[in-house]
C-alpha positions as CSV (number, residue, x, y, z in Angstrom):
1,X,-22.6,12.1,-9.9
2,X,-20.6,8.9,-10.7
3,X,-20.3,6.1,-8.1
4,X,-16.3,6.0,-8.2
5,X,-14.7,2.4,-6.9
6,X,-12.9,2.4,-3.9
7,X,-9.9,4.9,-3.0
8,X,-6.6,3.5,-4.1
9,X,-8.0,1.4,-6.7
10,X,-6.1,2.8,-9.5
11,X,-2.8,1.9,-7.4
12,X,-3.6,-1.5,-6.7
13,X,-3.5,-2.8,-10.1
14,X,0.4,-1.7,-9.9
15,X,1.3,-2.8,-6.5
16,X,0.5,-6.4,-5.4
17,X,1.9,-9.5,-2.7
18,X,5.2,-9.4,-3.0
19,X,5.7,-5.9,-4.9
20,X,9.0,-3.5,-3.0
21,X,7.3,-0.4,-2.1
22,X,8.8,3.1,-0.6
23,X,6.9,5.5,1.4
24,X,7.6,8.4,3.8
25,X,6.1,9.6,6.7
26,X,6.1,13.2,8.4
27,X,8.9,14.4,9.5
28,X,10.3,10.6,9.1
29,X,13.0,9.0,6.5
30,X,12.0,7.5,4.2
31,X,11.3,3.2,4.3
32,X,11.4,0.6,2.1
33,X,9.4,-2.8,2.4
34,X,7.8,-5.8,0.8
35,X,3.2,-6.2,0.5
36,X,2.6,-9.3,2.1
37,X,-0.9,-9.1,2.1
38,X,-3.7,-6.2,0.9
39,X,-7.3,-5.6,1.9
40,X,-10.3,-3.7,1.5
41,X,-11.3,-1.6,4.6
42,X,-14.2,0.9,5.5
43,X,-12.9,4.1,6.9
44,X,-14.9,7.6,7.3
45,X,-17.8,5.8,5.6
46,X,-15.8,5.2,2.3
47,X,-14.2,2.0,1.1
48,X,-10.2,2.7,0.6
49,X,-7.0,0.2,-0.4
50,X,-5.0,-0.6,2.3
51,X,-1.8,-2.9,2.4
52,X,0.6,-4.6,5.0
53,X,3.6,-3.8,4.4
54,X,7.3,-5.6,6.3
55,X,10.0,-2.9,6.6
56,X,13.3,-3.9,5.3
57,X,15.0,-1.1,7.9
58,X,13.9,-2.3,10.8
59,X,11.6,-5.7,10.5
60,X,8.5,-3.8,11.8
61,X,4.9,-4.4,10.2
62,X,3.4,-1.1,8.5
63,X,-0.8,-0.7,7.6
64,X,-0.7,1.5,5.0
65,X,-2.9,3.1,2.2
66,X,-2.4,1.8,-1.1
67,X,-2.1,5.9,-2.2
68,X,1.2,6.2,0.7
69,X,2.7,3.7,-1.6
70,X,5.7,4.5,-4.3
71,X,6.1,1.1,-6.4
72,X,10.1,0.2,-6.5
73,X,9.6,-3.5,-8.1
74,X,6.9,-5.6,-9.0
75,X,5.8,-8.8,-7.1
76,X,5.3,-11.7,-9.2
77,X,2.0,-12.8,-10.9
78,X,-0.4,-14.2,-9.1
């Protein structure tokens, strides 16, 4: 089998610092916020994509999987 790269990492070439992102939780409405920073992090043995994320709603800071995340605008260029 194929050693794959780390889940999420075909969305973090879309979504960077700075990008407007939505995403929607159970039985929640949906939010919309700004990256501020993304990571790697090791979670049930496998390496995923994982962004902070500030809430435009309600100014409360969101750790997210790079996969929960729907791309609104792009940040700028690094």
């Amino acid at each position: 089998m194929k050693s794959s790269g780390s889940l999420g990492d075909s969305s973090s070439g879309q979504i960077g610092i700075g990008s407007v992102v939505r995403w929607k939780r159970l039985g929640k409405e949906e939010n919309l916020g700004m990256v501020y920073e993304l990571y790697t992090a090791k979670m049930g043995g496998r390496q995923v994509k994982k962004a902070k994320v500030a809430s435009f709603r309600n100014a409360t800071h969101y750790d997210l999987l790079l996969i929960e995340l729907k791309l609104v605008t792009k940040g700028l260029p690094q």
